[in-house]
N, C-alpha and C positions, 0 to 999 in steps of 0.2 A: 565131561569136564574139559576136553579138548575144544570143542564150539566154544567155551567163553575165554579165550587167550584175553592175557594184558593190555592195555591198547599199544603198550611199550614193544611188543613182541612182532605185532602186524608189520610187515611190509610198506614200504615206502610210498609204494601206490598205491596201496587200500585206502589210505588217508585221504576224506575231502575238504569241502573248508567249516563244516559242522565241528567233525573232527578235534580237529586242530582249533578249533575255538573250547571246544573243552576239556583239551589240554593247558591252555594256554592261561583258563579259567580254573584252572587246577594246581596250576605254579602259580598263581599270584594270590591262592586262597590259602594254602597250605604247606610248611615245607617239607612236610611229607614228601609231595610228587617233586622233589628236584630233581628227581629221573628222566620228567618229561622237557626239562635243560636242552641236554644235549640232543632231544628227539626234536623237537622245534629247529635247533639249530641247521640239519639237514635238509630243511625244506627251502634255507636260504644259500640259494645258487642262483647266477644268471639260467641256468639252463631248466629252472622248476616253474611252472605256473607262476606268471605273477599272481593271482589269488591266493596260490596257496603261499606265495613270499610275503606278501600284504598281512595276512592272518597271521604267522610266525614271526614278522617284523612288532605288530602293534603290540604281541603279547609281551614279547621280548626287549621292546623297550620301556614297556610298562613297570617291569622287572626287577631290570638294571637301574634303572633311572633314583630310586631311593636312598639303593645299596652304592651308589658311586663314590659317594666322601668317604666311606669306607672300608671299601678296598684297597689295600697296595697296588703300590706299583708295581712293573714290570719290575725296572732297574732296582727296587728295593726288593723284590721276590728273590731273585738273581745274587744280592748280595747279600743275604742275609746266611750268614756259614752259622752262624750259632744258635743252639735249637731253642727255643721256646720253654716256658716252664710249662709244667705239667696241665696246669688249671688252664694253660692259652692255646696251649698245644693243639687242642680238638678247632678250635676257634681257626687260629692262624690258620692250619690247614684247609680249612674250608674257607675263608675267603683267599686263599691263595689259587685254591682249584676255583671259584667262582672269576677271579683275576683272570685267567687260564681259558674260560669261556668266553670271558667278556673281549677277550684279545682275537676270541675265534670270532665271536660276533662282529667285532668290527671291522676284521678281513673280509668277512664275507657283506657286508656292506659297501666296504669300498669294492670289491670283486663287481658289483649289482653295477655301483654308478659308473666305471669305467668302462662297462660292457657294452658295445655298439647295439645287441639283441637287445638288451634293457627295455621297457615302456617309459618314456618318457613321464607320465603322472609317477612311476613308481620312483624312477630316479629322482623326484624334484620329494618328494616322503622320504625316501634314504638321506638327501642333502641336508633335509632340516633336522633327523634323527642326530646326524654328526656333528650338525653347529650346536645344538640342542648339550651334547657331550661334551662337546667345547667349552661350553656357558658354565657346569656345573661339576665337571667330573674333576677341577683341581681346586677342590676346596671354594669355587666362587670366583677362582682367578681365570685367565683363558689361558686355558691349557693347550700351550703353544707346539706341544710338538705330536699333539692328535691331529691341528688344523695343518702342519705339516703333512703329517701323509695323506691326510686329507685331499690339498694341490697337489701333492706328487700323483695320487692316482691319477686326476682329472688331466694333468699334463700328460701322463706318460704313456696316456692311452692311445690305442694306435688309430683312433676316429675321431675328427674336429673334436676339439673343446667349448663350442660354442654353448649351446646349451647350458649344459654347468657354469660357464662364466657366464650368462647373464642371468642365471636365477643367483649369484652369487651379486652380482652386479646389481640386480632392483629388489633383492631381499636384505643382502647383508652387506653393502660396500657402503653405506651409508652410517654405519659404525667405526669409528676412529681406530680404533684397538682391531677389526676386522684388517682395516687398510694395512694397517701397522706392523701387523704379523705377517698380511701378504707380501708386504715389499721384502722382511725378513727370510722368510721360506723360500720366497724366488730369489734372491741372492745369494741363496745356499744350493739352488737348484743349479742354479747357470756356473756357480765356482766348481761346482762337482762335474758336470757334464763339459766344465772347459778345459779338467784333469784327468779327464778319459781321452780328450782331443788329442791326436798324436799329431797335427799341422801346428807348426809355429807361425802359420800365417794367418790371419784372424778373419782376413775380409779376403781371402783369395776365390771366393766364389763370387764376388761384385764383378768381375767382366767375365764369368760365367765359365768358364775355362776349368776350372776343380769343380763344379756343381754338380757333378753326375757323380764324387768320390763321398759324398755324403751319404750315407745309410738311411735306408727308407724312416726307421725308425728316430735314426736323430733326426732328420728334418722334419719329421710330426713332430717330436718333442720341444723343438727351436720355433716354429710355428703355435703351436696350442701354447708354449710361453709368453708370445708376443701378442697373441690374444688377452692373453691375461692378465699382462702387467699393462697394458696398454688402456683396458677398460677400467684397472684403477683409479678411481680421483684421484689428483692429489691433492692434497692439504691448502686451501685459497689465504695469503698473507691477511691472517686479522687476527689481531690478539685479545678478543671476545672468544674463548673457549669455551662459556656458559651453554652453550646452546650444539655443543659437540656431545653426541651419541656415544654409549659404552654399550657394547653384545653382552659382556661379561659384567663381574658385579662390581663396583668399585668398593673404596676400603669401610665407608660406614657401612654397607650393606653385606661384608662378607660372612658375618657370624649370622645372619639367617641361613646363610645357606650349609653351616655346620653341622643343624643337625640337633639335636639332643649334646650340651653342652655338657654334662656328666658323664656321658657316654664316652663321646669322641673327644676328650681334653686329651687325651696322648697323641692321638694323633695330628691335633693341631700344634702340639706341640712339636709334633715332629719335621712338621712339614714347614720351617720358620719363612722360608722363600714365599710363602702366601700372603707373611705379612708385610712385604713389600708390594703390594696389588698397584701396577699402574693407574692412575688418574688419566685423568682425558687430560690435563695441563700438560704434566709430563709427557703423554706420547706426544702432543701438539709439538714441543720444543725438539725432538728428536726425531719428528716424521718426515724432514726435511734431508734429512741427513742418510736415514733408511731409501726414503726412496732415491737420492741419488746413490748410494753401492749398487741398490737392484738393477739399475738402469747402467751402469758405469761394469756390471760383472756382466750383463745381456748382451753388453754390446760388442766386450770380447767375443763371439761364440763364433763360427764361420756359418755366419748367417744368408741364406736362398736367395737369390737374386730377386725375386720378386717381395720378398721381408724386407730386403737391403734398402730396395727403393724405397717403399712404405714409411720405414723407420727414417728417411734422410723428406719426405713432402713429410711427415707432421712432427720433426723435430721442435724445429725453433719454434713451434706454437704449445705442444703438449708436456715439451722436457724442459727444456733451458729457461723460462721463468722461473719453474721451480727447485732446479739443482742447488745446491750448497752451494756449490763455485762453478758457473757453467765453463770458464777456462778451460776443466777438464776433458771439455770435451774436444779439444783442440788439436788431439793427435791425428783421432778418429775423422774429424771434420775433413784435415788437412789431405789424409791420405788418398780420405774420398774423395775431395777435391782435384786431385794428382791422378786421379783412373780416368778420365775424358771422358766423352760423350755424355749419354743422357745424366748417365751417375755426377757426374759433375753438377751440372744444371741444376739437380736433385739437392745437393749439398750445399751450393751458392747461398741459400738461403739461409744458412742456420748459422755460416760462416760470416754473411754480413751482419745478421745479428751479434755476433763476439767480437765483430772489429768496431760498430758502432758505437755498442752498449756496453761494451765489459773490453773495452782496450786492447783485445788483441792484434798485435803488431803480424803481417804475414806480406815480408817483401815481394816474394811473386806473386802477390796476388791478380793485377790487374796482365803479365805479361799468360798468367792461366785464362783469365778473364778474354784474353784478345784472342787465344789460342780456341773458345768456343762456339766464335762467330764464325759457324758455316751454316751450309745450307740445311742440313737435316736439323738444325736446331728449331729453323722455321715451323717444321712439320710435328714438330716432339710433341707431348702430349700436359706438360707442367710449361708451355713455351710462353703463357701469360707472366707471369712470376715473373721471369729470368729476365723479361723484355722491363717491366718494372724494375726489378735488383739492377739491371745493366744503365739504367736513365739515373736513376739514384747514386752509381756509383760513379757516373761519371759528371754531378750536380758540382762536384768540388769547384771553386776557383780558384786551387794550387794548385790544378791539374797544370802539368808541364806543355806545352804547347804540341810540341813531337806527339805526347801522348794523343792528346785530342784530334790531331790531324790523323792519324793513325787507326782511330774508331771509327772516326767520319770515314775517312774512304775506304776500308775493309766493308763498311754498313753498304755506303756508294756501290762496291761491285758487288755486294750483293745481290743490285738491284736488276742484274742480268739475268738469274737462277732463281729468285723463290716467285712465288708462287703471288697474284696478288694481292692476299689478305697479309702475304709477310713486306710486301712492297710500300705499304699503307704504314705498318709499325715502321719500317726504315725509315720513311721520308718523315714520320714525328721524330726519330731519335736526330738524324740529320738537323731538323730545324733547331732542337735545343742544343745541342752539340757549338752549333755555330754563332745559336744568341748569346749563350754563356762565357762561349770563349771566340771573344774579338778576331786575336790574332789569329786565328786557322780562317779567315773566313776571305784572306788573298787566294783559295780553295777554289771558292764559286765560279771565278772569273779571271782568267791569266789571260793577255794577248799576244804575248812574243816574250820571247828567251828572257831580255834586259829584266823582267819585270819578272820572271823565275829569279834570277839571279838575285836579286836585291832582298827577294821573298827569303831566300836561304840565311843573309843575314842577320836575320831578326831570331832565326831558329834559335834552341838552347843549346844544354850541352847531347844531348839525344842525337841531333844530327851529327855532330862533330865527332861520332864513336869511328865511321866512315872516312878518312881520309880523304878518298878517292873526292868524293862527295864536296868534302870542302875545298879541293882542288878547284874541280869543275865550276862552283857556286858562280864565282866571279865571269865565268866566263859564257856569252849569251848564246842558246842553245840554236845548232843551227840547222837543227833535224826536226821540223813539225812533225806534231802528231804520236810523238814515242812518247810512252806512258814510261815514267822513271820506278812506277812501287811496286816493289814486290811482293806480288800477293799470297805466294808459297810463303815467304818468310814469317818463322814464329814469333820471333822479337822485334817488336813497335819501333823501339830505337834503329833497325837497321833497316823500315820497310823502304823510305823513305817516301815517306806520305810527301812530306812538309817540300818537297819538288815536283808534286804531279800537282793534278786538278781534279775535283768532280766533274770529270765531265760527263759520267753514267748519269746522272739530273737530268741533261739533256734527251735521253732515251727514252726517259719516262713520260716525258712530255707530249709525246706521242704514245704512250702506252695503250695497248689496246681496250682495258679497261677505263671506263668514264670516270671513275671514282679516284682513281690513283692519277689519270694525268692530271687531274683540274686539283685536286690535293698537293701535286708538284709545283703548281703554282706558287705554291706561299714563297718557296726557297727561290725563286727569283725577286723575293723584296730583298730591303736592306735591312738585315736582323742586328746589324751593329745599334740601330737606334731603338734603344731597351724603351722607351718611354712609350713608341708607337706601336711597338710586338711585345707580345707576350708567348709564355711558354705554351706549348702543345701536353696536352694529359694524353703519356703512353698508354695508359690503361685502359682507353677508349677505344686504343687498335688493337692491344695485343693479345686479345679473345679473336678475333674476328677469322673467318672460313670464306668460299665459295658460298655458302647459307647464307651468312649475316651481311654480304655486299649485294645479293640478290634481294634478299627482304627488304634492304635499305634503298636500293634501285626502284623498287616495286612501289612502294610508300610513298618516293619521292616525287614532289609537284612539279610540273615541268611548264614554263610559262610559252614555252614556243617550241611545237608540234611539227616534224616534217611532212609533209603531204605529195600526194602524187596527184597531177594534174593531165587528164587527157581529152582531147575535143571532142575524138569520139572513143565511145566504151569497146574495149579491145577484144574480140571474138575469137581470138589464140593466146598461146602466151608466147610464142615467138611468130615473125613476119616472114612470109614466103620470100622475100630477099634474101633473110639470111642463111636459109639452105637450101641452096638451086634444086631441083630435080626432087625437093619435100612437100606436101602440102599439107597444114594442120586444123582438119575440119574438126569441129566441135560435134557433127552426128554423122551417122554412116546411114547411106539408103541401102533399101534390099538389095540393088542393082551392085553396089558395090561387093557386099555382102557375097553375093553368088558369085561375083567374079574371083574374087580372094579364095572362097572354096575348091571354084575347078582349079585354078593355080596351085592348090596345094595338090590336089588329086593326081594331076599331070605332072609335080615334082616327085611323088610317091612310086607313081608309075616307071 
């Protein structure tokens, strides 16, 4: 009688996937073997065969999946202090221990998907066993706070999030009510994990300085976040909701998923929160609103300098269309604006979208603007954009004249340090700069002091911040060649452009590349007369490299050729003139040959 033990009794390892298949075919035939429940349930661990987790998942959702509408809840197991009558009693109990397992089962599925050791097919079958839960386990409604822990695993696990968000992404984000819950779940995730933050400074790792005092673990969790809320659609402005996707059931369709209507009447009864089931119309009118908190609670976090950038290049294209009131994001923009460098340039963009498009007033902006023309911005890696935002932003013709004089020639000394693909963008911003705006353009060309002078009274009130300045105006300058601007100075009003010249234009003219001096051409017309010139398109230069001036060198048709011309064909490459005591024969006889040898033998010797 010992040789035939229970299959209950066997060890964990004796089990193969026969086995467990007819167990599994044992629990769904009988409930006799509900014994073999919690014996199934052991075989689901990251650390078991996926085979044998595969065989123990399929039975086990097989299972569950009937018994879901009803079960209790957790929170109502929990709360229920008052015992049952007699006739319910046997009942209650047993779906409350079935509650009990099915809570274990869904741990140890979410355990499975957040496991780095995981197989990949088995993870993408655990993923739809959960949305599958989703779909049915509250009555037909989406049972929003299973798909909660659901992201909370997928986030919090300490290996990319990838995977997971894009089988979530080309399986399930195509469902309105899927989005809808995500944006809700991650704006509980980010408000929790930004009440564990003990920095009151939100972006203090944007110049990288606190980035090492972030925990391994929070910066995977801020990272697999921004993966995720990132890969969300959001909701495209159409008031056609006819043709938006529900995961879960909507309200005519809830009572199939009931169940036996005599049966479960109490507990549909009880459950009255179902008979308010979201419509696709509804979430449509509030998806807007969801996804900016999720967005507006993420972007408190103190987010990795390499997320930080990311989030500030695809803001104004992926957020700020569709925020409630993109204003909001106005702090965030501003401060990021206020850290210099690359972060700056990064931010530009999302910042002129709020002043064009949505009215935001931000007085410093163009004296930040003037403050980001250096050299390394030539070389930056987003420095097409900024070269566009920076031509755009100075398009105005209320530009103040100081100002304009001020961009030109900061652009002008540039023209000493970059590089000449950034030489090329200068000399287009220069030409628009000076077609646009008339008065700066006594710039190009100054020939003595008198004609400084005169130039200073046209200035606004920009130059008049300088005394000094207005002192001197009047009086004709009697030291050639002294450049008056200051090119340290941060503030345009005090560089005093509006008394020097371009005379860096002239340098270029001789620049050693072909493409930039013949370029520099143009700024020797007269740009005052709008009718015969037109605008230069920055966006033509401000991609351009070492690569793209070479290809275009390469390509280009040259109608006149230099040539070299000689009477007779040259048998050296330099002439015995030019180094006395050298001779430079084209072949060596033996004779020579042997003499060079003993010469070295007798230097040896």
């Amino acid at each position: 009688m010992a040789s035939v033990d229970p299959p209950r009794k066997k060890k964990k390892g004796r089990y193969g996937v026969a086995e467990l298949k007819t167990l599994g075919n044992q629990l769904l035939s009988s409930a006799s073997h509900i014994n073999n429940l919690p014996l199934l349930l052991t075989f689901l661990s990251p650390s078991s065969p996926p085979h044998h987790v595969l065989e123990s998942l399929l039975s086990l959702h097989s299972f569950f999946l009937p018994l879901l509408p009803k079960l209790p809840s957790s929170s109502a197991v929990a709360a229920s202090a008052a015992a049952p009558s007699a006739a319910d009693q046997s009942e209650f109990i047993y779906l409350t221990w079935l509650r009990s397992k099915f809570d274990e089962f869904l741990k140890s599925l979410l355990d499975i998907l957040a496991s780095p050791q995981s197989d990949e097919t088995l993870k993408e079958l655990v993923l739809d066993t959960l949305m599958e839960f989703v779909k049915v386990a509250n009555g037909g409604a989406f049972h929003s706070a299973l798909y909660h822990k659901l992201l909370l695993s997928i986030v919090r696990s300490t290996s990319p999030a990838t995977f997971c968000v894009d089988l979530l992404e080309s399986k399930y984000f195509k469902y309105i009510d899927v989005r809808y819950f995500t944006f809700i779940s991650l704006k509980k995730l980010a408000t929790t994990l930004e009440g564990k933050d003990d920095s009151d400074d939100k972006i203090a790792s944007a110049d990288g300085n606190n980035e090492s005092q972030l925990s391994s673990n929070t910066e995977c969790f801020i990272r697999n976040m921004y993966y995720t809320i990132s890969h969300v659609p959001p909701l495209q402005g159409s008031d056609d909701t006819s043709d938006l996707e529900m995961w879960s059931s909507s309200e005519s369709d809830q009572k199939q998923h009931s169940g036996d209507v005599s049966v479960d009447d109490k507990l549909l009864k009880s459950k009255k929160p179902n008979k308010n089931v979201l419509s696709a119309a509804k979430i449509a009118k509030k998806m807007k609103l969801k996804f900016t908190k999720a967005w507006i609670a993420y972007l408190r976090l103190p987010l990795p300098l390499d997320v930080y950038k990311e989030v500030l290049v695809n803001l104004h294209q992926a957020v700020i269309p569709h925020l409630s009131n993109p204003i909001i994001l106005c702090d965030f923009l501003t401060r990021s604006y206020d850290v210099g460098g690359v972060v700056s340039v990064m931010a530009l963009s999302s910042l002129f979208v709020l002043m064009t498009q949505y009215g935001l007033e931000y007085p410093n902006f163009y004296e930040k603007l003037y403050a980001l023309l250096v050299p390394s911005t030539f070389m930056a890696k987003h420095r097409a954009r900024f070269f566009q935002l920076l031509d755009s932003c100075l398009k105005s013709p209320l530009l103040p004249a100081y100002l304009a004089a001020s961009f030109a020639k900061k652009l002008s000394r540039l023209l000493l340090s970059v590089p000449p693909s950034g030489a090329l963008v200068i000399t287009a911003l220069i030409h628009n700069i000076l077609r646009r705006h008339p008065s700066v353009n006594c710039l190009v060309h100054r020939e003595d002091g008198v004609d400084e002078g005169k130039s200073d009274h046209r200035t606004d009130e920009g130059t008049a911040v300088n005394s000094e300045s207005v002192k001197t105006s009047a009086v004709p300058c009697q030291k050639p060649g002294i450049d008056h601007f200051n090119s340290t100075e941060i503030d345009p009003k005090k560089s005093a452009a509006m008394r020097s010249s371009l005379w860096e234009i002239d340098t270029i003219l001789h620049h050693y590349c072909p493409p930039v001096s013949r370029f520099s051409l143009s700024l020797g017309n007269d740009l005052t007369v709008r009718a015969k010139t037109s605008e230069v398109n920055v966006g033509d230069f401000s991609a351009g490299s070492y690569a793209t001036i070479l290809g275009a060198e390469m390509t280009r048709r040259v109608k006149q050729v230099p040539l070299a011309f000689y009477k007779a064909i040259p048998s050296s490459l330099f002439s015995e003139t030019d180094f006395a005591g050298w001779t430079f024969k084209s072949e060596e006889t033996p004779e020579m040959i042997n003499e060079n040898n003993e010469r070295s033998t007798k230097d040896l010797s």
